[in-house]
N, C-alpha and C positions, 0 to 999 in steps of 0.2 A: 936678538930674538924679540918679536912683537909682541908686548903683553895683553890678554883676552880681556878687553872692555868690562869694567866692571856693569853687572846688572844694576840697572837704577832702578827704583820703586818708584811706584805711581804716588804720586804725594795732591794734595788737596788744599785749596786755601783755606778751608773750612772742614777744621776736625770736631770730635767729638767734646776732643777737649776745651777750647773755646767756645764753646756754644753757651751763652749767656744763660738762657731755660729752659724749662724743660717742653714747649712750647717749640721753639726754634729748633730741639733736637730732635723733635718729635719730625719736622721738614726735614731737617738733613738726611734721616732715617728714609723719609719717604721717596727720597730724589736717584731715580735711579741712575744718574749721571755718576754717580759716585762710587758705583757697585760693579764690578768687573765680574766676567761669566761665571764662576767657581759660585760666587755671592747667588746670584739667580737660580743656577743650579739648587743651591741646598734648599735655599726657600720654597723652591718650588716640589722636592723631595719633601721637605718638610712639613710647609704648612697649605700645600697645593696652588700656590699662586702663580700663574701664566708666565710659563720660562720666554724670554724675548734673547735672544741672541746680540749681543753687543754689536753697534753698529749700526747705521740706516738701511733698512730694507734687508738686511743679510740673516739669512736664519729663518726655520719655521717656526711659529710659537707652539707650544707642546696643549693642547686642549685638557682640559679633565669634565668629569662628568656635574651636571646641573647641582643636582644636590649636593656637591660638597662647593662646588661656589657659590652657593645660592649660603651658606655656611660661613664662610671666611669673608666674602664681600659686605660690607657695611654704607651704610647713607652715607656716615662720615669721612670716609677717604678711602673705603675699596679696600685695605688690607690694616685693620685699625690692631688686630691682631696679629700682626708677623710679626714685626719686631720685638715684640716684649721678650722678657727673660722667661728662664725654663720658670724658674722655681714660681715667675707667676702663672706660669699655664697651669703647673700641676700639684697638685696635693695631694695628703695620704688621709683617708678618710677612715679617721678611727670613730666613729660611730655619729649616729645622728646629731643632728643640730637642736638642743633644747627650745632656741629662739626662734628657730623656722616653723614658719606658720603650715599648716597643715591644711594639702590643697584637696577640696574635696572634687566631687565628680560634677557639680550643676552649680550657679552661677549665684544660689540661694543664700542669702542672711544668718550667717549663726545662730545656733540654737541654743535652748539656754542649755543643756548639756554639753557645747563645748565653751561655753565660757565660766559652768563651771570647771573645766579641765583646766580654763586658763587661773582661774583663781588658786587649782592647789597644783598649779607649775610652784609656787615657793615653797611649798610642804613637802614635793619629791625633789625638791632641789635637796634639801636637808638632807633627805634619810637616803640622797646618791650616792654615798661613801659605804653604806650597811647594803646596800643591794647590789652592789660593785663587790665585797664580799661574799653573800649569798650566790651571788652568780652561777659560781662553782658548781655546788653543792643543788640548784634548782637542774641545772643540765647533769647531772649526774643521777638525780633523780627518774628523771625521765627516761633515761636509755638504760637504768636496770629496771626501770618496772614490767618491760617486757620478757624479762629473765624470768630462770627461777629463782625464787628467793634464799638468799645465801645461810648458808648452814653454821654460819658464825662471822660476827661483826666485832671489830675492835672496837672498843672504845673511843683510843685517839684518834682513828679514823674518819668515825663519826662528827669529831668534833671538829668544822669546819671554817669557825673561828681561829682555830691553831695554825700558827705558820711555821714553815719550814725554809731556812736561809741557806742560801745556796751559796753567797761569799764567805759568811762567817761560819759555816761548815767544814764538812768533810771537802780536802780537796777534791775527790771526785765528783761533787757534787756539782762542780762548775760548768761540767759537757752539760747539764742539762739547760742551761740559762739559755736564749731565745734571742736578749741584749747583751751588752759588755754587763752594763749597770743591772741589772736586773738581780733581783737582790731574795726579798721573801717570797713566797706563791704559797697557794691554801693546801692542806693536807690532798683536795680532790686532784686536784693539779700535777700534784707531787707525783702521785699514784699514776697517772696519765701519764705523765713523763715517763718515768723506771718502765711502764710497760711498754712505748714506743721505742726506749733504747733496748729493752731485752728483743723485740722481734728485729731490731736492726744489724742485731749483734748475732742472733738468732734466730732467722729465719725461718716460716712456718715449712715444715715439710710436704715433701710433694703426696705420701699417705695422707695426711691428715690434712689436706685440700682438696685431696680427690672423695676423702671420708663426707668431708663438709657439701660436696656435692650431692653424693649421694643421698645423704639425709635431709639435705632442701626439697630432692626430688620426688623422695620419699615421702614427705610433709606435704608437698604439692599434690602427688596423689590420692593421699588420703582426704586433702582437702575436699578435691571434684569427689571422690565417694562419699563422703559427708555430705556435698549439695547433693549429687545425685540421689542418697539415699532419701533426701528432703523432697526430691521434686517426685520423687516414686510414689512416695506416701501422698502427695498432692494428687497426681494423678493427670496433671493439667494439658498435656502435649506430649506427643511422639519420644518426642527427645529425653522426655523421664523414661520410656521402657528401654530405652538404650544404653542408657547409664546402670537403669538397673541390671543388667544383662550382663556389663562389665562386670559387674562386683559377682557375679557367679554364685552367690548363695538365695538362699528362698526365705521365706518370712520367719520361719519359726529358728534359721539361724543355721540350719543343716548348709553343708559344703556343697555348691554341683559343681564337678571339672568340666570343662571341655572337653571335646574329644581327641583334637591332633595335638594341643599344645602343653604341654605341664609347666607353670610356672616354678622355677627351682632357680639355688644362687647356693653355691659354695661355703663354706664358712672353714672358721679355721679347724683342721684336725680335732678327735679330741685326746690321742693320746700324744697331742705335741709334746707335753710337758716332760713323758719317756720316751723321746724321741729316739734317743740315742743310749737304751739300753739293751738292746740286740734281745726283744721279745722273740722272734721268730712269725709265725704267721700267726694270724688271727681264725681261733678255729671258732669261738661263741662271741655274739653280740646279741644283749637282752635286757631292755628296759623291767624298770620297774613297773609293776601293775599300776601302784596310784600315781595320775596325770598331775599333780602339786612337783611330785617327788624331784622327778627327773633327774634317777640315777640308771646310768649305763652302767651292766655288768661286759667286761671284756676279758676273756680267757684267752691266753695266749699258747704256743706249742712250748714254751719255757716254765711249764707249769705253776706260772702264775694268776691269779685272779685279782684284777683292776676295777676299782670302781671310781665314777666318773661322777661328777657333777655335772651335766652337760647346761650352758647356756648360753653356746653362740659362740663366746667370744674366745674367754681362756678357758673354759672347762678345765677345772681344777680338778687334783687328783684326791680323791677322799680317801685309801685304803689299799695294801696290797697285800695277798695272801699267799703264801707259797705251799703248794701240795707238792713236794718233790716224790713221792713215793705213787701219784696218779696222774697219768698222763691225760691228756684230754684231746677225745679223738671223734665226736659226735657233736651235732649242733644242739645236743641239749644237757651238753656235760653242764651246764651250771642253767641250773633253773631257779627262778622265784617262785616260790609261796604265792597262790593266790591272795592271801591277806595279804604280804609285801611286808614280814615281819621275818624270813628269814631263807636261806637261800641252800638248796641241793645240790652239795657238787658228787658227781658219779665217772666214772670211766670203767672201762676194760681190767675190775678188780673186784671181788667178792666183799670188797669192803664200800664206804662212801663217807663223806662229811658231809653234816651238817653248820651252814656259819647264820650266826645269832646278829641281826641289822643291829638291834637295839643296844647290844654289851659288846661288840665286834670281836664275839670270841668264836670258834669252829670249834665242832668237837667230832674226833674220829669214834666212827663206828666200827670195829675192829671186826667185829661176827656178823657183818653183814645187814639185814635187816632186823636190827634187834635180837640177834640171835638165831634167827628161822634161815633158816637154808631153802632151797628149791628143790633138793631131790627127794625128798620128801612128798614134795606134793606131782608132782612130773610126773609124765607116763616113764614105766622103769621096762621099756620092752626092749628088743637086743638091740636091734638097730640103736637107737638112740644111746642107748650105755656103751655101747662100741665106739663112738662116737665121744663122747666124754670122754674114756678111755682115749682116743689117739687124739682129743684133741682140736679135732676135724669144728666145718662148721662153716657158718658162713663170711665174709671178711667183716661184716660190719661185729659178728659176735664173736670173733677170734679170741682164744683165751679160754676162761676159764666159763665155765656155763651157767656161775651164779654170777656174771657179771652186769651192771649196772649201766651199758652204753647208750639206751634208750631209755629215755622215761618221760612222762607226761601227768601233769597233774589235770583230776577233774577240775567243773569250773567251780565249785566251793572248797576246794582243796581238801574234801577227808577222804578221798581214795587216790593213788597213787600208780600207774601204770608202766609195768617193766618188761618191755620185750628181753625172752631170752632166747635161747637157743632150742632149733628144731621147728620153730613155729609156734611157742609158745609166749603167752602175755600174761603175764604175773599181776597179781591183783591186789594190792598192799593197803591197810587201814593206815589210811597216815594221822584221823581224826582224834585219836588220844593218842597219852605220852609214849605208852608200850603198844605203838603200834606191831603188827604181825602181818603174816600172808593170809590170807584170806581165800585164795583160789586162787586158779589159772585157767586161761582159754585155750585152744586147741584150734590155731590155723593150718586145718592137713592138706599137704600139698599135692601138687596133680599124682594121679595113679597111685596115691596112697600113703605115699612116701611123707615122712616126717618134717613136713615143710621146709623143702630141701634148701629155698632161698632165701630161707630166714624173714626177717620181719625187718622195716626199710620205712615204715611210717604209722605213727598213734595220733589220731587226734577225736578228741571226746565233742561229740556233738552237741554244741549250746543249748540249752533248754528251750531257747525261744525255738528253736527248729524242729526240736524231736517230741514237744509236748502235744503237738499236735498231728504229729505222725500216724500214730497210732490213734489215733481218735480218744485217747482218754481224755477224762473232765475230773471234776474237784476232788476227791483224796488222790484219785489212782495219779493223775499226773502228776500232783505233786510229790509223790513215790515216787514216781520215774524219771522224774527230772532231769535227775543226775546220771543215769543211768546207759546213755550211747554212747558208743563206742567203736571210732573205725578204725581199721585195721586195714595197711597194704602189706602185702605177702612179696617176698622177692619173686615168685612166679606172675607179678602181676595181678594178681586176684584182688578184690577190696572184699571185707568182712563188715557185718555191722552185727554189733553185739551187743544184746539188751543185757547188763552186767548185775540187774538182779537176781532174772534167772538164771543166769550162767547161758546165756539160749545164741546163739545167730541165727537173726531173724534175716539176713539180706546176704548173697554172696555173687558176685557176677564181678567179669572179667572186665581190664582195660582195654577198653580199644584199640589195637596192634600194638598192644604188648605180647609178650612172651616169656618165657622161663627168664631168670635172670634180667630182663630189662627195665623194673619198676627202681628210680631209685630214689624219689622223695612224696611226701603225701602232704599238702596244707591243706587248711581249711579256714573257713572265715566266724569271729564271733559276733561281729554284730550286724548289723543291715542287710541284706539280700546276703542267702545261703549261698555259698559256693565252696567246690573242693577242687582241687586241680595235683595232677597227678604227671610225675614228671617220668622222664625214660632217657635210658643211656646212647640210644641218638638224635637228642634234643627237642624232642617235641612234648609239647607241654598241655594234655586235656584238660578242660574248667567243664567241669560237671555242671549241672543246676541244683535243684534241694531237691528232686523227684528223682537224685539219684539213691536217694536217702528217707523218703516221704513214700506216706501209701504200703505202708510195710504189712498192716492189716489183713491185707488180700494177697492174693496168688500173683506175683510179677510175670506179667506175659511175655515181655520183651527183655532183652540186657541194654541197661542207660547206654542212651549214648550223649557225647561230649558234647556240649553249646559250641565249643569249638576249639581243634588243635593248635595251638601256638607254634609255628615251625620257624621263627625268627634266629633260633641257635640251633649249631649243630651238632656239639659235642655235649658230653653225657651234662644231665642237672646236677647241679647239686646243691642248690638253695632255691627255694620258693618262699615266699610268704606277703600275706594278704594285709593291707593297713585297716584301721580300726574301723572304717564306716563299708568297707569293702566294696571301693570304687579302684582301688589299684591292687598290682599284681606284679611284685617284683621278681623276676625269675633271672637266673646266671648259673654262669657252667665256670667253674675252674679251673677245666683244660687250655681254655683258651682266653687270652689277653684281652679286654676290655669287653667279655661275656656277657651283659649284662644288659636287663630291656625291663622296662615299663608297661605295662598291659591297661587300659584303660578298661575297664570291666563291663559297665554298662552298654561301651559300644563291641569289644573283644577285639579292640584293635589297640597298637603296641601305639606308645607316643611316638610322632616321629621328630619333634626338636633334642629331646632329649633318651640319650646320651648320644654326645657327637663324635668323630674321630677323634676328634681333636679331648675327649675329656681321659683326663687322667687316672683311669680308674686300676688297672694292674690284673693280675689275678684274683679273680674276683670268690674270696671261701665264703663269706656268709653276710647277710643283708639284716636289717631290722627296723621298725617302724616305731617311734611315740607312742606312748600311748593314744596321745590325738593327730595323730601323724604331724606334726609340724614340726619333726625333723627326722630325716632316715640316715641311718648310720652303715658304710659301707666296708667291709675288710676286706685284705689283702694277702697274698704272699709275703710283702712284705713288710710287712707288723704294723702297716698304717691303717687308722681308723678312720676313712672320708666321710665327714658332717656337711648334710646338704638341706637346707631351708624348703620346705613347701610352701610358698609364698600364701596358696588361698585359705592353707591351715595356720593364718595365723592369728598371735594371741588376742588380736581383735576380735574376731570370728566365735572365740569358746566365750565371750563375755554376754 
């Protein structure tokens, strides 16, 4: 068997290793006689120099572009740089050169300002060790002064002269080193470290990176409203009344909405925290009167009573009250006190409690209103005692006839309003301790009959509206101030009643209502007059204040509505108006995600909001802020959805 020729190597008379200096090596280096194509290659990967293919004439040379030969080529031999070693091409450049001259921009003579710089070069030479120190501690500075300022500072913190050893430590303490050797580092450092290994170990979450967005984005636009607000006040160009335009409010600070779009965002529940105590449905939702407060009352069909801290985030639970002996079957089973000093609970029960904000104690009233009954003061004619007797009546006054399911307080809280039964409105002193009854009103229904469909809505007309109704001026309005009062009748009918004289001064019919069709009445307290008057197949009338003004004189005509809302189909059964009376929230319970927006000033419904898509459920009862910058929505199913009015907010009240 033939053995395979050993490979021989290319051998040289002149190696590296005899080359006498460094001179002569520097030739041999150069000669490309001695370089086989591998050799060429790299160099020419490497350091760009003109690949030539081994051999005469054989091969194309590989081009590169001018600037970088115009780079590697030198006077002195064309590639005075290829050959050297790595370690002298390259260096690690840990920080400036103290000895490097400092090149300015023009060709000009030093000034005597930099030679004094060069005189205390030997003064910072010294104190290099103490600022090499401080280092830390000046970059640390800097990137919390943008913060807020921390609510507690240690000591050894502080002290950034203090070192912490990472060998002669804690073993764990060695993942944090950077070198093998790397030994002490300053307290700032330390800090830095633990917290680059905690997000490595722990990673920021995808909430609270999408939170972080939002609130840059949020900061971004308050920023452009702060210039905008700057360049409105200027005055100087177009582009200021366009900015001003976004921000939707007017000088003295008043909210204007748009008309198609409502700016709103979700927030979290706020009976998340009982989520999961099987309340039942949400039959009352009712802020506190004072705008500081921002307590939600929430009554559930579990006859409990929830109060709420509401602030966005977690809304915490302040309080819960249990009435097992009063069910709660109206939207004003639990009402506040005008003052905002303590709270009416009522239902389908000749009894009621009162609960005390201040001592959080409830005290039952066993006899009713302090003792006073209604049949006493009630017309006692047969019909109606016949009636008592079986029982009879209408659904919302089912039960017993001194019952408490409606009620309404005036706007100074010393009179107290109690729809009962037959058509009757009970008229209670609520202003001292032994409050009593005081009267009753008389809403007689069509053809005589004892206001066969009961009473379905109370709401007491603000002074600012009714002061000037009647054309009274200085004692007499402020006499009457207090004193309107509207009344819807289940036949549809609206009453207005001056409640000092016992008198109705206004009575006229809703607009294609009919017996039994009326089934809720709002009205608004503050900014433009409005009442809106709901019916059991969905259509929702907004009066103006002239449905309720001019009462002086002979009404020639029966009001009619600014205009019917036919957005829902199925019966109402919540209305209610936000504080400056620019919105109009109306929803039906029968049906699954009932629920609509009215923009008042134009009587047209938002149409961004609510979408298919929003998760709103059976919708029992709605309610507004005091400053509307949050409305609170309930459910069939015990949830309470908190939703943000963006142009209500607490920037806005300041």
């Amino acid at each position: 068997m033939v053995k395979n020729a050993k490979k021989r190597q290319k051998t040289s008379k002149t190696t590296y290793q005899n080359v006498p200096d460094k001179s002569s090596r520097l030739e041999v280096l150069l000669d490309d006689s001695t370089k086989d194509d591998e050799e060429r290659r790299l160099e020419s990967a490497l350091f760009g120099a003109k690949y030539n293919h081994g051999g005469k004439g054989k091969g194309k040379a590989v081009d590169f572009d001018d600037e970088d030969e115009d780079i590697l080529l030198q006077d002195d031999g064309g590639r005075a740089l290829a050959h050297l070693q790595d370690e002298d091409l390259f260096f690690v450049d840990d920080g400036a050169d103290k000895d490097a001259p400092i090149i300015t921009g023009d060709d000009s003579e030093p000034s005597a300002s930099d030679s004094d710089e060069d005189d205390n070069d030997s003064e910072s030479g010294e104190d290099e060790p103490r600022s090499a120190k401080t280092s830390d501690a000046t970059f640390f500075s800097k990137f919390k002064s943008s913060k807020k300022p921390a609510a507690w500072t240690d000591a050894d913190d502080a002290n950034t002269f203090k070192g912490v050893s990472l060998l002669n430590g804690h073993s764990r303490l060695r993942k944090l080193r950077q070198t093998v050797d790397e030994d002490v580092i300053g307290t700032r450092e330390y800090e830095t470290r633990l917290r680059r290994q905690f997000e490595q170990v722990n990673p920021e979450p995808e909430w609270a990176r999408k939170a972080k967005i939002v609130v840059k984005a949020k900061q971004h636009e308050l920023d452009l409203l702060s210039e905008a607000s700057d360049l409105e006040e200027d005055a100087v160009s177009s582009t200021n009344r366009v900015f001003a335009d976004s921000r939707r409010s007017t000088r003295n600070g008043e909210v204007k909405l748009p008309r198609d779009t409502l700016s709103i965002e979700r927030l979290r529940d706020v009976n998340q925290e009982t989520k999961g105590s099987g309340s039942g449905e949400i039959r009352v939702l009712t802020f506190h009167p004072n705008p500081s407060a921002s307590i939600l009352c929430v009554a559930s069909a579990d006859r409990r009573l929830r109060l709420f801290n509401v602030d966005g985030h977690l809304s915490p639970l302040l309080t819960t009250v249990h009435f097992p002996n009063l069910p709660f079957t109206s939207s004003t089973a639990a009402l506040f006190h005008p003052s905002g000093q303590s709270l009416l609970v009522s239902g389908p029960r000749p009894f009621f409690y009162t609960y005390d904000l201040q001592s959080g104690t409830s005290t039952h009233h066993a006899r009713g209103l302090w003792g006073t009954t209604f049949n006493s003061i009630t017309d006692g004619t047969t019909t109606l005692q016949g009636r008592r007797k079986r029982g009879g009546g209408s659904k919302n006054n089912a039960g017993d006839p001194e019952a408490l399911s409606l009620t309404s307080f005036g706007p100074h809280g010393d009179l107290l309003a109690v729809a009962g039964r037959g058509g009757y409105v009970h008229l209670v002193d609520w202003k001292s301790g032994a409050g009593q009854v005081i009267g009753s009103l008389k809403c007689s229904g069509s053809s005589g009959s004892a206001g066969a469909g009961g009473i379905n809505g109370l709401w007491w007309i603000p002074p600012t509206f009714s002061d000037g109704a009647l054309g009274d001026t200085g004692a007499a309005a402020g006499s009457s101030s207090n004193s309107r009062l509207a009344v819807l009748s289940g036949d549809s009918e609206v009453y207005i009643w001056d409640v000092t004289q016992r008198k109705c001064i206004d009575r006229w019919q809703d607009e294609g209502g009919f017996r039994r069709a009326a089934r809720v009445m709002a009205g608004t307290t503050q900014g433009s007059g409005y009442m809106a008057v709901g019916s059991n197949i969905g259509y929702v009338n907004v009066y103006g204040s002239d449905s309720y003004s001019n009462l002086d004189r002979e009404r020639l005509a029966t009001p009619r509505p600014l205009k019917a809302i036919a957005n829902l189909t199925t019966p109402i059964s919540s209305a209610r108006f936000n504080h400056d009376a620019q919105i109009l929230a109306i929803a039906s319970k029968e049906k699954k995600d009932a629920l609509r927006m009215v923009h008042l000033p134009s009587l047209t419904v938002f149409s961004n909001w609510p979408t298919s898509g929003t998760p709103l459920g059976h919708v029992t009862t709605v309610d507004f802020s005091p400053r509307s910058e949050y409305a609170v929505i309930g459910n069939t199913r015990g949830r309470v959805l908190l939703y943000h009015l963006k142009e209500y907010g607490i920037e806005q009240r300041q």
